[in-house]
Every structure is written in structure tokens, then in C-alpha cells.
N, C-alpha and C positions, 0 to 999 in steps of 0.2 A: 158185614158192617164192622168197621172201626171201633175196639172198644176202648175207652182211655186205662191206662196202667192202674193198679189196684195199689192202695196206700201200701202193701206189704211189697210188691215190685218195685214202688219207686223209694221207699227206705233202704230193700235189697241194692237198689242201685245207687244212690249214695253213699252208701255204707262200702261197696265195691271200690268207689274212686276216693274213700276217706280211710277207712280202718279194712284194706279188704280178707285182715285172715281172722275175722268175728264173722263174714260172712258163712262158713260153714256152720259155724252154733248160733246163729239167726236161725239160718233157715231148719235147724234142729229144736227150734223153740217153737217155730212158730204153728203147729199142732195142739198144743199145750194150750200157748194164748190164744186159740181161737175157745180149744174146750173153757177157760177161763172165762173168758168175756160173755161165751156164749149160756155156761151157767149162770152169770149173774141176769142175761135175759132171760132167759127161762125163768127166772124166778119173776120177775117182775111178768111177764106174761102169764103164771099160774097162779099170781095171787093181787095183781093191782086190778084197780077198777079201771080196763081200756075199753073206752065203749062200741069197739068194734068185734069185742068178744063178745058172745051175746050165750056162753053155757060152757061148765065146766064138768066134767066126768070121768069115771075109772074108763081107761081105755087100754090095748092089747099090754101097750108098755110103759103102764102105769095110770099117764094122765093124757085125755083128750081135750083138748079147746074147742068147741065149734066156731066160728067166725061167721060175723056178718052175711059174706058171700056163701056162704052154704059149705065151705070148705072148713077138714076136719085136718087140726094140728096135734101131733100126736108126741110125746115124749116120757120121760122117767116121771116118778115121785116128785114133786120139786119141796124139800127141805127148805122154809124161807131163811133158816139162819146157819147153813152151810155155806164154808167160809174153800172148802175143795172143789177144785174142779169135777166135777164130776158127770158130767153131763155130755156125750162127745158126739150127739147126734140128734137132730128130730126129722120128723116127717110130717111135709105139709101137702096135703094130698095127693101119698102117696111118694111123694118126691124128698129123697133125703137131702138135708144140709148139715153141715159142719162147721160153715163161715156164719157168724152171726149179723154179719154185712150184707153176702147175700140171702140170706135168711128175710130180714126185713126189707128189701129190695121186695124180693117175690112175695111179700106180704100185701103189697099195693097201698099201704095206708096212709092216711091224711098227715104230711111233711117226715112220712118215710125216709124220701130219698134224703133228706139231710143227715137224716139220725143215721140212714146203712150211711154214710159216706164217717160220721165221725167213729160208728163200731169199727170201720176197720184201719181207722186212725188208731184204735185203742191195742185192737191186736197186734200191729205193727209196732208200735210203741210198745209195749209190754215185752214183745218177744226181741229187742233190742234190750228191753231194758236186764230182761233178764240174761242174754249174752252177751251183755259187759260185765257179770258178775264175776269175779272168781271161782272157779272150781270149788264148789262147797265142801269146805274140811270134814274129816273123819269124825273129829269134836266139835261140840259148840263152839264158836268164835270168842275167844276173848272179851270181857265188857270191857268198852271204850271208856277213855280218859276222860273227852269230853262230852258232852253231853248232847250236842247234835250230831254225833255219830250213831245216835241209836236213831235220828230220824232219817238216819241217810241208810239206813238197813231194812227200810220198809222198801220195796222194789215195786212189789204188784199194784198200789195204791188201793182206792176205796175196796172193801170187802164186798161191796155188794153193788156198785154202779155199773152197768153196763160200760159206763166210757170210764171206768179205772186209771185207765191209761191216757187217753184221748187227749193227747195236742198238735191241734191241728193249726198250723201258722207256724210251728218251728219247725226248721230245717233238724237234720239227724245233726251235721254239725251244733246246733243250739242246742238240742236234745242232751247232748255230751257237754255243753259248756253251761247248763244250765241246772240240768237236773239232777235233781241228788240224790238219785240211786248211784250217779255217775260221781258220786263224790269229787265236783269240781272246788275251784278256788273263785267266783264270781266278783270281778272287780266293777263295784258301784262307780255310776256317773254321780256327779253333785252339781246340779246346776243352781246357779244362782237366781233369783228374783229378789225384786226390791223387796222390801221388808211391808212398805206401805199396801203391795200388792197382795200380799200374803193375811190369811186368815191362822192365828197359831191357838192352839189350847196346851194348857200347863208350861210346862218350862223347856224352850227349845235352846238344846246345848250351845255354849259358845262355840267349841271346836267346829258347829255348823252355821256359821254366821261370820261374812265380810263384812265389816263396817255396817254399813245400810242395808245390806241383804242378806237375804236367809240362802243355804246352802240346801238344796232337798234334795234326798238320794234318791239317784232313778236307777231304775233296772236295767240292765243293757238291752238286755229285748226290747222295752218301754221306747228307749231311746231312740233306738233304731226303727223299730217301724211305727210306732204313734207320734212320739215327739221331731222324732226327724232332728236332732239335734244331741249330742251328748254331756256336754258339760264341762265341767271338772273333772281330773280324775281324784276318786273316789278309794276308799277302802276295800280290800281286800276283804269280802264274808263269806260268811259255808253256807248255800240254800238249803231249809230244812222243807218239814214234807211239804209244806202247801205253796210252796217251788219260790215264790214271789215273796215269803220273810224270808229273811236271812240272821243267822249269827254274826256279830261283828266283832271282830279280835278282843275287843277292850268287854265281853261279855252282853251289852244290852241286844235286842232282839228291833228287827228294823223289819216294818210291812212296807210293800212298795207297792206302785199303782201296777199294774200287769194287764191291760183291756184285752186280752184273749180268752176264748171259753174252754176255761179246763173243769172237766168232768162239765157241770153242769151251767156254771156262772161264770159271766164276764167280770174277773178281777181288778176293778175299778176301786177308790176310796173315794165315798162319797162327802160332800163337803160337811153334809150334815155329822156323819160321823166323828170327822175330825173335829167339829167347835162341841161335839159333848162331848168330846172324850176323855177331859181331866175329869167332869163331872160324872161321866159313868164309871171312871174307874174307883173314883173315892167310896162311890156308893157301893160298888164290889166289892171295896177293902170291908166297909161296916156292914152289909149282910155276911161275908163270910166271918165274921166275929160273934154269931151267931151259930157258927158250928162247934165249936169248943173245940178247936183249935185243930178238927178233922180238917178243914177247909183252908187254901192258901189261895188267894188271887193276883197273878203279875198284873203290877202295879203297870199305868201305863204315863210317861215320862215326859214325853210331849209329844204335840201332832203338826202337823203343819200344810196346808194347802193352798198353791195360786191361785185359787178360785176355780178348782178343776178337777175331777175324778180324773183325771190320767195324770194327773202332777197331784202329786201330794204322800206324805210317808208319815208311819206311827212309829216312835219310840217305844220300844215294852221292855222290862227287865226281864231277865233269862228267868228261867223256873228254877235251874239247877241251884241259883242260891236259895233255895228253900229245904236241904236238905240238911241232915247232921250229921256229923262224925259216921264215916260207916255208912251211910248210906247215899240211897241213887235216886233220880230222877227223873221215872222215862215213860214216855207216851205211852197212853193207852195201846195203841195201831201197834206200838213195837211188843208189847209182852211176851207174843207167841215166839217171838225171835232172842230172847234172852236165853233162851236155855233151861229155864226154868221149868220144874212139873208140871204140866197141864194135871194137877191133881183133882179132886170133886171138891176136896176140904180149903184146898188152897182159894176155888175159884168160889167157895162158897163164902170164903171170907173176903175176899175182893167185892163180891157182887153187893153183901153186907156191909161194910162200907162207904159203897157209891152210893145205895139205896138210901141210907139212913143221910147224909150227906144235902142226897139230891130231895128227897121226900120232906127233910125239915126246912130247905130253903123253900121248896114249894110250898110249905104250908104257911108259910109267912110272907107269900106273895115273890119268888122268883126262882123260875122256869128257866135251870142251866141247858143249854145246849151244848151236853156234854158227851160230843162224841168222841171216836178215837183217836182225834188229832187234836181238838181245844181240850181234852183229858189228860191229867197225869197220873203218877202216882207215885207215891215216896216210899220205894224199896227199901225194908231194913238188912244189916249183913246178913239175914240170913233168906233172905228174898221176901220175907213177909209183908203184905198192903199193911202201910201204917197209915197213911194220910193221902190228902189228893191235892192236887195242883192244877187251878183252872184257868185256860190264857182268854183272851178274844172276847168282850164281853160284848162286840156288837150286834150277835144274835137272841141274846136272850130275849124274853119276856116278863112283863113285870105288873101286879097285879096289884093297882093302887088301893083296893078293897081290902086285900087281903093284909097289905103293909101297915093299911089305918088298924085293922082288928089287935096287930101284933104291935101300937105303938111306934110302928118304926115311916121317920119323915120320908116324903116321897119329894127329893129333889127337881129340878128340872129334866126330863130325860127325851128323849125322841118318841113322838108320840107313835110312831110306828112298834116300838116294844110295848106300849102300852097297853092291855087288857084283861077284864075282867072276868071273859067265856073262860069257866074249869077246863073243856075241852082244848080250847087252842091253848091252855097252861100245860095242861098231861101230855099232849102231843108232843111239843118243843122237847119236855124234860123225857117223856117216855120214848121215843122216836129215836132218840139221840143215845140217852143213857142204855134202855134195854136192848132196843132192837137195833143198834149201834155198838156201844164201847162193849156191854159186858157179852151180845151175841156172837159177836165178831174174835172176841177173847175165847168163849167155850166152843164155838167152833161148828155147834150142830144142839139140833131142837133137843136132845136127850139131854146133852150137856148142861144148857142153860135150864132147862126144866128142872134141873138139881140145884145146882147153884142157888137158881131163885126162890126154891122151895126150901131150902137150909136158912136164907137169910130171911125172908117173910116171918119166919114166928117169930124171931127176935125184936119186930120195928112195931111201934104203936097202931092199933088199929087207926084209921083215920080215912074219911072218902076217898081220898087219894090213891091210899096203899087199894084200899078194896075195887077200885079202879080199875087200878094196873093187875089185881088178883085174878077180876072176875072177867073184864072186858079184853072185846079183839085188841091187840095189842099194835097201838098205833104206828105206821113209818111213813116216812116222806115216799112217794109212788114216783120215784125217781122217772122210769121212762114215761110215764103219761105225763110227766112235766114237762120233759124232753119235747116229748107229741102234742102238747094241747093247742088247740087254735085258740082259744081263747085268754091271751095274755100271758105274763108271768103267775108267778107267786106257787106258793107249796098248794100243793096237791097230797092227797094222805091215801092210805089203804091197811087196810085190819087184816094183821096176818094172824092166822090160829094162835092162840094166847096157850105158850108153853105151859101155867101153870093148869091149862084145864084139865080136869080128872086127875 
């Protein structure tokens, strides 16, 4: 039987008739990004709730799965907040794998086959992306001038998604003009619509406006296969990591419509978004005034939509103007790549300042989703966490109970962040902040179990904290979201809580 070519064949063969002397360090990667990818399933197979797993147990080599069908999955220890590959094999009755594509393939489960097809979109991509890198220096790399150059240094992407990498709809060619691991120069379209047509929040700059209509930047990808049309041409910006913002020369930060599924979500702006967006950002400006002056939120400029998730862009100011004399401004997701000591004392003062941070905004009713990539943080010269810098406030949650207790008005907002369950509050903030920005940072359960245990006696007792102290420690169940038959929305799973014992 006829099998169709595997995502890693047919990038190998593009990549032949486009770049063909990277093809030798492809195909030297792509070992690595299967172990890669294939660790981050594993984790989500030893500790989400997939209801096809039906038992979990010490087994020859380490951990057993039982499954549904009577068949027993057998692999290592799985660590839920090892950020290394480590993982380069399981066995599923009996039968070893290494590709985490065929892995779920021969799993047979309920819309499998989509997921193996995007896992080895993810390996393919990954092991590209990491042989476009440079030959890694002897020393740390230099810190960059600008400031989206530390997000064009994150390669691997998500720490912990199975589709890390996963995009599926770009050609390797767009791969390379797109992405920015690939440190491209992406020249935005600006298409015009009448102004009457258009729905704007806060102030849409003049330099994007002809007379009667409004200029909205589209994404070249966008352009090309959803809108079917380009526009204007547009400015020259740097894509930073969530591929679809970009830097624009003159400093502000530009979100573009992108309707493909990378990692998890189709990158659409929804219209709702855009008409609160001046109103949510103001209300970000005055809860982070409320941190005493730990907390910074990019202000957001203006928004603009034709009446369309595939047309429409947010204005945001850079973060980097948030910093002082001597100091930096850089993503959570980049830490590990500064150069900097992964020391105990260092990450126990980072972990203590996002905690105290994130836990007083919570207590006063908002649940940052602050993971590695909506995360900053304000380097002083000596690399020390001084402050945090938080972008993107369309995901948070905001708890009108909580705002009335503390005094503070609760403007018009999208009733979708809206609520008052503790649980969907801790989640958002716990999910994103622990088992996100600062796991992903220390790199393994030993590490963050210190970290977090140095900064807890410091932060006020409060339900909150004892929460997060005592309870399984919440995260988004990434592949059962992937998998569910039943609709969208977050899915969660309780990974063993670092501080127990």
C-alpha cells in the first residue's frame, strides 16, 4: 500500500530544492525533535486526565499506562516540569516508538489521526528550525541591542506542548520568511477599508489612515491564503515569538489576524476583542497601580476591525520602554538563553516576585495569564529580577466580587473574562504563572520545588497562597484539548504540587 510522505520527507524535500546544504543538519536534528516533542507527550500522557487511559503504575521502565483496549504503554519517570528532552523512546505493547506521530497513530484514539499528523508537523518544524541556527558559540551570545531579538532566540517554542513547533499551512519557504527563530524582515500588507466600515477602539494612528479609510496591517500569510488579496505595501517589522505580532521600526508592537492553528489555537482577533480593548487596557493600567510599581502593563494604542477575525490588528507599546538606565527587558520564555546563572537564590528571587505580583493582583480580583511569552521581566545591570512587564490582556480573568471587596470599579469588560469561581481564578494565574513562566524557567520539579519554597514564607498567608501550597497544582491538559470531542475551551489537569513534602 501507497503511504503518503511524512511532514519530516516533505520539509526534507523542500528544503532540498530551497536551501539544499541545511539539508545535512535537518536531517541531524531531526532525532533530537522527535525526543523533544515526543517528551512533551509523554508528559501529557502521564499526567493529563485522557479518558482512554484508564490506570497508571510503576512499570519495568519507570511508568506503565494501561489503556482502554487492554494494552500496556510503558516509558521513563515523567517529570511534569522538565523543560529537556529526555525521553527517546516508549513501548506500546511491546512495540517501540521514537516518532511521536507514529506513536499516536498506533494509539487508535478518538481524532488521533489529526493530532499524529500535526506532531510531526511539530518535529519537522523544530528540526528546521533548529538547523537554521547558527553553530552555537563557545560563549554566551551577546545581549541584543534591540529587544526583540531575545524573542527571536527562543527556537524550540512552547516548553511543554506537544505541537511546540506545529505549523501546519506554511510552506518551509514561509517557515523561513516568517518565523523568527528565522530572524526574517516581514513586510506587512495595509489594506484599506472605508473607515464607515470599520469598528476602531482608542486612537488609530494617522500614518494608518487614507482620508476615509483606515489602513489595517495584514500579515503576508493572512493575505495570501485567507484574504486572497494584499493591499498596500506596508512596513517592514521583526516577528516576535507568537509569530503573528510583530516589532514595527518606529517601536510599537502590531497583533495581526493569522487564522492558522499554531500550537493549539486558531489565530484570529475577535471583534469583541478589539471594541474593549482601549477599555481593558486602561483597567490593566489601574490594577497594575496596585502593585507598587512591581507591575507594568503595555498600554494598548488602538485596535481596529472590518467587522472580521481575519481583518483586523491591535496597536501595543513595546515593553522595552519600561526599562531604566542599565537595564533589560525580556521575556520570560528567553531567560534560559541570556546567559545568566540558573542559580537556586537567583530563581528564588524571580519566582518571589512574580508570586507576590501575581497573588496580590489575584487577591483583589485579576487572574494574570502570565505565562512565558505575555511575561516579562526588568533585568537590572547586574541581571537581577527587578520588576515585571505584562503584554496581552485578552486572556485574563477578572473577578467582579473580588474588585467590589477591594473598592476598585469594575468597568465594562467582556463577559467572557468575567467570574467569580476561586478555582477558574487560581487556574488562569496558577497554570500560566507556576506551571508555565517560572517551571519552564527552573527547568525541573527539584528546581521549582526550591524556588517556590524560598519565596512562599515571604508572601502573606491568604487562601490563595495556601491553594497553590497545599493543592495539585493546576495546567491547561494541552493534548486532551487537542483530543476532545467535545467542543473547544481549556481543559485542566493536577500535576503533583512541587511544594508537597
Amino acid at each position: 500500500m501507497h503511504r503518503p510522505p511524512t511532514a519530516e520527507a516533505e520539509v526534507a524535500a523542500e528544503l532540498a530544492a530551497l536551501r539544499p546544504a541545511l539539508g545535512s543538519r535537518y536531517a541531524a536534528d531531526l532525532p533530537g525533535a522527535r525526543a523533544a516533542v515526543l517528551t512533551r507527550l509523554w508528559r501529557a500522557l502521564a499526567h493529563e486526565p485522557l479518558p482512554w487511559i484508564t490506570g497508571r503504575a510503576p512499570g519495568r521502565d519507570g511508568l506503565a499506562l494501561r489503556l482502554a483496549d487492554g494494552r500496556r504503554l510503558e516509558g521513563p519517570p515523567a517529570d511534569p516540569y522538565a523543560t529537556d528532552a529526555y525521553v527517546g523512546a516508549v513501548r506500546l505493547a511491546g512495540t517501540v516508538y521514537d516518532d511521536p506521530a507514529r506513536l499516536t497513530a498506533a494509539l487508535g484514539v478518538p481524532r488521533g489521526a489529526g493530532f499524529a499528523a500535526e506532531l510531526g508537523h511539530s518535529v519537522a518544524s523544530l528540526a528546521l528550525s533548529r538547523a537554521a541556527q547558527e553553530a552555537p558559540p563557545e560563549a554566551p551570545a551577546p545581549w541584543p541591542r534591540h529587544d526583540w531579538e531575545w524573542e527571536q532566540r527562543v527556537v524550540d517554542g512552547h516548553p511543554y506542548h506537544p505541537n511546540c513547533r506545529s505549523r501546519p499551512g506554511f510552506s518551509v519557504a514561509e517557515q523561513f520568511a516568517y518565523g523568527p527563530e528565522h530572524r526574517p524582515v516581514v513586510r506587512l500588507g495595509l489594506l484599506p477599508v472605508p473607515a464607515g466600515e470599520c469598528l476602531v477602539s482608542g486612537e488609530w494612528p494617522g500614518e494608518l489612515r487614507d482620508g476615509g479609510r483606515l489602513l489595517i496591517p495584514v500579515h503576508p500569510w493572512q493575505a495570501d491564503h485567507v484574504l486572497k488579496r494584499s493591499g498596500d505595501r506596508g512596513p517592514a517589522a521583526r516577528p516576535l515569538m507568537s509569530l503573528r505580532t510583530l516589532a514595527l521600526p518606529d517601536g510599537p508592537h502590531v497583533k495581526t489576524a493569522l487564522s492558522a492553528r499554531l500550537t493549539s489555537s486558531v489565530r484570529d482577533i475577535s471583534v469583541a476583542s478589539v471594541t474593549g480593548a482601549a477599555t481593558l487596557s486602561a483597567f490593566g493600567e489601574a490594577v497594575a497601580a496596585r502593585a507598587d510599581g512591581l507591575l507594568h502593563v503595555t498600554r494598548t494604542l488602538g485596535a481596529a476591525t472590518a467587522d472580521s477575525p481575519d481583518l483586523a490588528a491591535v496597536l501595543r507599546e513595546a515593553p522595552g520602554g519600561y526599562a531604566g538606565p542599565g537595564e533589560r527587558v525580556v521575556p520570560v520564555a528567553a531567560l534560559p538563553l541570556t546567559g545568566l546563572p540558573r542559580s537556586a537564590a537567583w530563581s528564588a528571587d524571580f519566582a518571589r516576585l512574580a508570586l507576590t505580583v501575581g497573588l496580590r493582583l489575584l487577591e483583589a480580583g485579576v487572574a494574570l495569564e502570565a505565562h512565558g511569552q505575555n511575561l516579562l521581566v526588568v533585568l537590572g545591570p547586574s541581571g537581577a529580577p527587578l520588576r515585571l512587564v505584562y503584554r496581552d490582556l485578552a486572556d485574563i480573568r477578572v473577578s467582579p466580587a473580588r474588585l467590589a471587596r477591594h473598592g476598585v470599579p469594575l468597568p465594562e469588560l467582556p463577559a467572557r473574562i468575567l467570574t467569580d469561581d476561586p478555582t477558574a481564578l487560581r487556574r488562569k494565574l496558577f497554570g500560566s504563572l507556576v506551571g508555565g513562566a517560572l517551571a519552564g524557567t527552573t527547568g525541573s520539579r527539584t528546581a521549582l520545588a526550591e524556588a517556590l519554597a524560598s519565596a512562599v514564607r515571604h508572601l502573606p498567608r491568604t487562601p490563595d497562597l495556601a491553594a497553590l501550597c497545599e493543592d495539585p497544582l493546576p495546567v491547561k491538559a494541552l493534548t486532551l484539548m487537542r483530543l476532545s470531542t467535545e467542543g473547544g475551551g481549556d481543559r485542566w489537569a493536577g500535576l503533583p504540587n512541587p511544594l508537597a513534602g
